[in-house]
N, C-alpha and C positions, 0 to 999 in steps of 0.2 A: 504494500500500500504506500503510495508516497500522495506527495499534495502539491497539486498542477492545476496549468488554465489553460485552456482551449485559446491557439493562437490565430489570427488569419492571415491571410497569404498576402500582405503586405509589408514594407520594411519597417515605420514606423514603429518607436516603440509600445504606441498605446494601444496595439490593436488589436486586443485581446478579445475574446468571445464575451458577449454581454454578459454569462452566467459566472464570471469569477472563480475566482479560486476553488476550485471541485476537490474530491479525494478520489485519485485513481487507484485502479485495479489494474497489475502487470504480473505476468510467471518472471519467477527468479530462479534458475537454475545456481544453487550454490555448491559443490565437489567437496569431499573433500580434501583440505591443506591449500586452498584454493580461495582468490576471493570470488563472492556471491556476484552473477551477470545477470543485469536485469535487462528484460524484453523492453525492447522503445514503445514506450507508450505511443499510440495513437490514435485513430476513431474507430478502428474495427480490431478487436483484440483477439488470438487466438490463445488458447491454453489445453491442458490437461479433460477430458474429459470426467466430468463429476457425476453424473447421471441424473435420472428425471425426478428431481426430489420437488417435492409441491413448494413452496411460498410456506414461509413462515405465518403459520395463523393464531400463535398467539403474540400480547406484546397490546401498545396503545396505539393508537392512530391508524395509520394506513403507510402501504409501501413506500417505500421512497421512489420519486419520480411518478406515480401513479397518478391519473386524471379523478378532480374530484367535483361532483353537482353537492351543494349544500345547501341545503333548505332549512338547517338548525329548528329540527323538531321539539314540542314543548318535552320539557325532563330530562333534555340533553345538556353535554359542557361544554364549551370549547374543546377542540382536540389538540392536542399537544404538537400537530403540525404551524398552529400559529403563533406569531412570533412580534415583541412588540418593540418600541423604540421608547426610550426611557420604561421607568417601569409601570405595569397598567395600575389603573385606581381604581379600588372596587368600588365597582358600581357603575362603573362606565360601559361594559356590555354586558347587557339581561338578555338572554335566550328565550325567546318567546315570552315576550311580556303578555302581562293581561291583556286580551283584545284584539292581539296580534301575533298568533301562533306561525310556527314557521318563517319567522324573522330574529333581526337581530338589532335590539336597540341601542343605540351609540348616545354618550352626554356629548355634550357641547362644552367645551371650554375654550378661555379665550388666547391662546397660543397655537398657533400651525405649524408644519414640518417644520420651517426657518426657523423661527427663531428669532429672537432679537439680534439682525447681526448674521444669524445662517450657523452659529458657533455654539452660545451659550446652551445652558438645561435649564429650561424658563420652569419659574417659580410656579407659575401660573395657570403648569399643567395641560395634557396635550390627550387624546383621543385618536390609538394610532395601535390596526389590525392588521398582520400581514402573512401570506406565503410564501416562501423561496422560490425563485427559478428556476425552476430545475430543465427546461427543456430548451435549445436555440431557438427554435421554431416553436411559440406556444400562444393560447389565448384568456384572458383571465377577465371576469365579467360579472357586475355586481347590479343590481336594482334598485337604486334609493325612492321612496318615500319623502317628499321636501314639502309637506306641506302644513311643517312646524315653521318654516324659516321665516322669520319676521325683523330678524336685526338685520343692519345692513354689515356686508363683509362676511356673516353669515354661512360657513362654506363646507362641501361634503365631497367627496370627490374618491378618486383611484388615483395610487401612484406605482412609478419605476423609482424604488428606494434603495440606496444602499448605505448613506446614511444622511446627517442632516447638512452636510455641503454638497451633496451628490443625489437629486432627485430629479425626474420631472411628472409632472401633475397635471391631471385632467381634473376640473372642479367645476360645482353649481356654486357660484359665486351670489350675495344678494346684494344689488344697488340702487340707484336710483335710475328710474328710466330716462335721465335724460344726462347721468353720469354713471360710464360704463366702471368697472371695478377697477382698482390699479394695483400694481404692483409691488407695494411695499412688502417688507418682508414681515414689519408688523404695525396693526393699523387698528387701533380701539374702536371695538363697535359702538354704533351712536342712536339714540333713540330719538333725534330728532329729525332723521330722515323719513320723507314720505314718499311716496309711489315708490315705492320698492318692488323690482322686478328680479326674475332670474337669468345669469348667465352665463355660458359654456366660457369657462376659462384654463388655456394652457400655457401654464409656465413653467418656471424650473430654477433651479440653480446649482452650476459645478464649479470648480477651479480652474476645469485644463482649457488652455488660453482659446484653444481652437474648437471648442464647441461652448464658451460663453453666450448665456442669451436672458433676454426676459422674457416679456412678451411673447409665443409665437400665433397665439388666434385669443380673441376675445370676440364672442361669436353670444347675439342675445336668443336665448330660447321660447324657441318658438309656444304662442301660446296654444294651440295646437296639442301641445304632447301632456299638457298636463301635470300632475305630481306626481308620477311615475315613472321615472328615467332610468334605463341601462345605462352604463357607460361602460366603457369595455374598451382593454390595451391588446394588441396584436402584438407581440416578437414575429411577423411575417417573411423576415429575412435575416442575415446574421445580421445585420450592422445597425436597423432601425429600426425605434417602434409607431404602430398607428395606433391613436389617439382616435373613438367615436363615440358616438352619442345617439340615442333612441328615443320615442314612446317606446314602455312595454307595448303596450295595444297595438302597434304596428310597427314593427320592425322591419319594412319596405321603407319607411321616413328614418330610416340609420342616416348620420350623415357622419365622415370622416373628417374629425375637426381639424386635425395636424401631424407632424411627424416630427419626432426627433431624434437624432443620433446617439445611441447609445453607450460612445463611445465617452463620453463625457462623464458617465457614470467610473471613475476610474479618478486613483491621486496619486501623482508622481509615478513610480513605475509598480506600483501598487495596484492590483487589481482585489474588489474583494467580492461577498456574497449578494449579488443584486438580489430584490422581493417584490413582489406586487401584492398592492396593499390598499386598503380603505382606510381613510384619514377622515377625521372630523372637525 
């Protein structure tokens, strides 16, 4: 077993597989009086044959790398597959609250991925669910409910996280309809804004110089779709992801808000474990 990254066929240092740093699997023929020769890892591996042993079925969670639909039935826990940024606060996700079975209720608090700054562990406390990446090629897709949202800044969203200087974010942002949301990293909600409306917002924020960005779509949503919105991240290729947005009730009205390079998710020649996540 040793501990590697999926590189891509470019010179560039950064150009590592969006999934980070993974734990491989390689045959080592060691002899003896001999040193141990390890088989080059690569993406199709041969070894020893072990025979047709089923999947471990006991243990918590589910396989690793394995596709999962979650609909957090009432009486269930969180699974131990999710994984949080700072530590969670009980009480922040209730599995099938009263009235609303097969859901998953998230608090509100008033700190986002950033950060005061993109650096600090805000006092203030954060609302933040996630899975690892485990595939190049993968899709992850959540359905919020927003028709709590009444503050303005207000925001619910999916991300590509790997940690708090290295994210980008699809968000239901809430503003004024006649001033779209902006970009600070942090921004006091105010209760003296009125017409408050909702909107498709993707941002982000990394360090590595050549994929710096703010803004890439600030998109108002449509009123059309309702309180009930998909949002959903694509890995559809190795290098970038697409960012889209739905009604549940009609997913023909998907519309793909943005893209961003995933390359950016990466610090110095450090690559680590990207996740996709639902932030509050």
């Amino acid at each position: 077993v040793c501990f590697a990254s999926h590189l891509l066929h470019h010179v560039s240092l950064f150009c590592h597989d969006r999934r980070g740093r993974e734990t491989a699997l390689t045959p080592v023929t060691w002899k003896v009086r001999e040193w141990p020769v390890f088989t080059n890892a690569s993406g199709n591996m041969n070894s020893w044959h072990l025979g047709p042993e089923s999947p471990l079925e006991d243990g918590e969670g589910s396989l690793v790398a394995s596709s999962a639909h979650l609909d957090f039935p009432p009486g269930s826990n969180l699974s131990p597959e999710f994984v949080h940024w700072r530590f969670p606060v009980n009480g922040s996700y209730i599995v099938s609250p009263p009235g609303h079975p097969n859901s998953l209720q998230l608090a509100s608090y008033l700190s986002n991925l950033m950060g005061a700054g993109g650096r600090s562990a805000e006092p203030k406390l954060q609302t933040f669910i996630a899975r690892r990446q485990v595939h190049s090629v993968s899709t992850f897709s959540t359905t919020f409910d927003i028709s709590t949202f009444h503050s303005q800044e207000a925001e619910v969203g999916v991300a590509a996280h790997l940690e708090q200087l290295y994210h980008r974010d699809l968000g239901i942002a809430m503003s004024s309809n006649s001033t779209p949301p902006v970009t600070t990293c942090y921004k006091r909600p105010s209760s003296n804004v009125t017409n408050l409306v909702p909107y498709l917002r993707l941002r982000g924020i990394t360090t590595v110089p050549s994929f710096i960005f703010h803004d890439l779509a600030i998109v108002s949503l449509p009123a059309a779709w309702k309180n009930r919105i998909t949002l959903k991240i694509r890995a559809s290729n190795i290098t970038h992801y697409t960012f889209s947005a739905g009604p549940v009730s009609s997913q023909s009205q998907k519309q793909d808000i943005g893209f961003a390079p995933g390359l950016g998710l990466t610090w110095d020649l450090q690559v680590g474990f990207p996740s996709v996540s639902i932030f509050f």
